[in-house]
C-alpha positions, 0 to 999 in steps of 0.5 A: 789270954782267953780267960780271966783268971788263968795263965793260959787256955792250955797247959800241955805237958810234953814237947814231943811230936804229939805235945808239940803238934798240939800246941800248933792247931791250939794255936791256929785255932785262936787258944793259948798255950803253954807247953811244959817239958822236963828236959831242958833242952831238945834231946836230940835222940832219933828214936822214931823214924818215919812219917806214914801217909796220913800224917804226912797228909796231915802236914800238907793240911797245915801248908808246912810239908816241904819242911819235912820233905826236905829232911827226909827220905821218901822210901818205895816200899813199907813192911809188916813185921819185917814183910814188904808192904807195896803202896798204892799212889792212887790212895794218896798225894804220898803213898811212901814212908818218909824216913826222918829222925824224931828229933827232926821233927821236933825241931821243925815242930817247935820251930813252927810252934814258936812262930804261931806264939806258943810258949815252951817252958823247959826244965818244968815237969808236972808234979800236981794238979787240982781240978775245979769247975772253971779250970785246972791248977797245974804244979810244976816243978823245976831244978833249983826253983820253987815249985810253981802253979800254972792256971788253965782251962785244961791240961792235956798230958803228951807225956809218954808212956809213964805219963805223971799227968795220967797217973795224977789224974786216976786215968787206968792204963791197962794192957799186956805185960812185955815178953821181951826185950829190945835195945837201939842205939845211933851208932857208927858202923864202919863195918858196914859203910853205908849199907843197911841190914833190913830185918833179920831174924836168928835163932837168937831173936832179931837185928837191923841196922839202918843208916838214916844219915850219914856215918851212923847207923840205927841199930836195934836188936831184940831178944825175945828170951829175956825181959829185961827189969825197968830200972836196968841200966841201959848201956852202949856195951849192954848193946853190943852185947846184944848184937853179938848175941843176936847177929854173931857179931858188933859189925864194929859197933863204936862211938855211941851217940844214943842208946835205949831199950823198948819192949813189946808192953801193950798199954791203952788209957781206959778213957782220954778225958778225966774232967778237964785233963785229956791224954794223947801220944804216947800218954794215952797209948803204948805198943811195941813200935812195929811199923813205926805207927806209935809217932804218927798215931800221936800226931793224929790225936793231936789234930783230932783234939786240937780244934775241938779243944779250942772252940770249947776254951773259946766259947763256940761249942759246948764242952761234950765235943771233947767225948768224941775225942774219945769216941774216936780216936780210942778205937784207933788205938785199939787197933794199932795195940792190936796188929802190933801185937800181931807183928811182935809174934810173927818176928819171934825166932822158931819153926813155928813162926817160921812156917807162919811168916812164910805161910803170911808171906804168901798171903800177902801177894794178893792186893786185897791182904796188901791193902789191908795191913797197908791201911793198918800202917797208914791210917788212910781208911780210918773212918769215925762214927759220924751220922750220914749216909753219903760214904765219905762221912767220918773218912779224911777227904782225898785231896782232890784237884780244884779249880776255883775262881782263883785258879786251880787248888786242892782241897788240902790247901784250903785246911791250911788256916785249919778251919772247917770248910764248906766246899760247894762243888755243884754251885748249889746256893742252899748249902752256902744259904745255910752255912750263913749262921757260921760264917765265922767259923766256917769258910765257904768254898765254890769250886769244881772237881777236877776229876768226875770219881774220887779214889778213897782207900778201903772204897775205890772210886765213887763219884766226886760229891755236890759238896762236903763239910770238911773239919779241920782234922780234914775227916767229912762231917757231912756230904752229899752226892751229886744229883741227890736231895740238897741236904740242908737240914743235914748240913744244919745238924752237922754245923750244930753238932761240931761248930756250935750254935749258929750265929743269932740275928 
């Protein structure tokens, strides 16, 4: 363990995709962890469905992608709010959605979780926690157990939308009521045989039906004329009801494996860090599920904080590296609360909207509009509020063809140990010079471009940098551009800022 005193380092409330993710980059960045999760057993309900770019990028970063290919489904186009969205293969190693259930990813999350030596504790919820200047008492509960206190240095609540850690630790969530209300469940559909229902909207409101595996169907319907009560029973005939209502028929709905509801609430936690307890997922923020962005803004919380998280617990930076979790990634949320709030309007039933999405449509054949909502989806063009000048500061770094003295890689491999890396590009030894002081933390890298311009999403072409300091997150703390000025002092700054002090001596 990492501290005298304490059961663990971190204690996360959650097994989902965020919890589970973040559990992972704790652990390869040398913290322990335990992760609590209510539910005894992995649930096996699809829910999300798809894994947008950035995050498959971000897979890829970890050396663990082929897990998720393997399993899921790569389609050629995304949408906005039901229109088609046309990818770019230029932006991105993988410019598709990748079709896979949650619950797929869960399992290969925590499949990968137990490797790395995280500890999952089912059947624990958090019921208390007290908070004091070295750490954090965690109170778990458990069926038929004594209630129990873990002991930490943070706790990080990836607890879904009607988080208990955010409620306990006085963390607001304002936002915007739900106006309507939606219903999904995994279902057969002999009706339909392997065929699929995109979007459609009726007078009624909306429906799909999209057949992820073999013999079932996800079917969502969504009426934008009720708002159903939250503690409303949700049930399979509740459900075919619905589809009746919206579509005109059940399609010969039968044999209900899982079924739930969702609504159009837009929520976002006024603040992500209250002392030593942080949110992140579903915790932090929640949003009508358009565009399938919710899953993977989790996944990209959690690799933003994680390694800022462990060098803190582990004494290699100061604890203010935890506001810039905060600083970056609320904004993010800001936007995804917002173009998701934008698609929930333009899929509601009328002439109005009508007219709108036709009106929306037409726009949307111009590659600049497709580019921008297509970012909006994939996260590629996020960029962090980072100082420097060159324009691939705060951007993720494309995964560029190397050629190093071990032979041809690329720079998404070199993040698979998910530690910082200096990637010398120029062979220029004042930037190694002064990456000495964090030699260990920081791996130097000395390779070539195989390409003279880089493509960035949001940018195009630039020329391919001298050399770069990438974090973990694989977002560019510091660059500078061929044939400029070497930028140690810089380089030096940067270092400081997100690794820590430099080694003495």
């Amino acid at each position: 363990m990492g501290h005298t005193g304490t059961d663990t380092d971190v204690v996360i409330a959650g097994a989902g995709p965020t919890g589970l993710m973040l559990a992972c980059e704790l652990r390869l960045a040398g913290a322990d962890v335990i992760v609590v999760e209510r539910l005894a057993q992995r649930s096996g309900e699809s829910r999300a469905g798809g894994i947008h770019s950035r995050t498959l990028e971000i897979l890829d970063q970890r050396g663990i992608l082929e897990r998720f290919l393997a399993e899921g489904q790569p389609q050629p186009v995304g949408h906005f709010s039901g229109l088609y969205l046309d990818f770019d293969e230029s932006e991105s190693r993988h410019p598709y959605p990748l079709m896979i259930l949650q619950s797929a990813i869960e399992r290969l999350l925590e499949e990968w979780a137990v490797q790395l030596g995280v500890r999952v504790r089912r059947g624990y919820e958090v019921s208390g926690l007290r908070q004091d200047d070295s750490g954090v008492s965690v109170e778990t509960a458990a069926a038929q157990e004594a209630p129990a206190t873990l002991r930490a240095r943070y706790l990080v609540g990836c607890d879904g939308g009607r988080s208990t850690v955010r409620k306990l630790a006085g963390i607001g969530f304002p936002g915007t009521e739900a106006t309507m209300t939606a219903l999904i469940g995994d279902v057969e559909l002999p009706a339909l045989g392997e065929d699929y229902v995109w979007v459609r909207r009726t007078a009624g409101g909306d429906y799909s039906a999209i057949a992820f595996e073999p013999g079932w169907h996800r079917v969502i319907t969504s009426e934008f004329d009720r708002v159903a009560d939250r503690d409303e029973e949700v049930t399979f005939e509740r459900l075919r009801e619905s589809l009746v209502r919206v579509a005109g028929t059940d399609f010969g709905m039968r044999n209900p494996r899982w079924v739930s509801r969702f609504n159009d609430a837009a929520r976002q936690a006024d603040r992500y860090r209250a002392g030593r307890v942080l949110l992140a997922g579903d915790a932090a923020h929640i949003h009508f599920p358009a565009g399938g962005q919710g899953l993977n803004m989790g996944v990209q919380d959690a690799v933003n904080l994680g390694w800022k998280l462990a060098a803190v617990v582990r004494g290699l930076a100061p604890e203010s590296l935890l506001d810039t979790y905060h600083a970056e990634r609320h904004p993010v949320g800001e936007r995804v609360l917002h173009n998701t709030r934008a698609q929930s309007a333009l899929v509601r039933p009328g002439p109005q909207t009508d007219a709108l999405r036709e009106v929306f449509g037409s726009l949307m054949v111009f590659d600049e509009v497709n580019q921008y909502l297509r970012h909006l989806l994939t996260a590629l063009d996020i960029r962090y509020p980072i100082d420097g000048d060159h324009p691939l500061v705060g951007r993720r770094v494309p995964d560029a063809d190397l050629k190093g003295a071990d032979g041809a890689t690329r720079v998404h491999e070199l993040l698979h140990a998910a530690r910082p890396v200096l990637l010398d590009l120029a062979g220029s030894p004042e930037a190694a010079a002064v990456a000495r002081g964090w030699a260990d933390r920081v791996d130097v890298v000395e390779a070539r471009s195989e390409d003279e311009h880089w493509i960035v999403p949001a940018l195009g072409e630039i020329p391919a940098p001298a050399a770069l300091l990438v974090r973990p997150d694989g977002h560019v703390a510091w660059a500078v551009a061929a044939g400029g000025p070497p930028g140690g002092a810089a380089l030096r700054a940067a270092l400081e800022a997100w690794f820590g002090p430099a080694l003495q001596g």
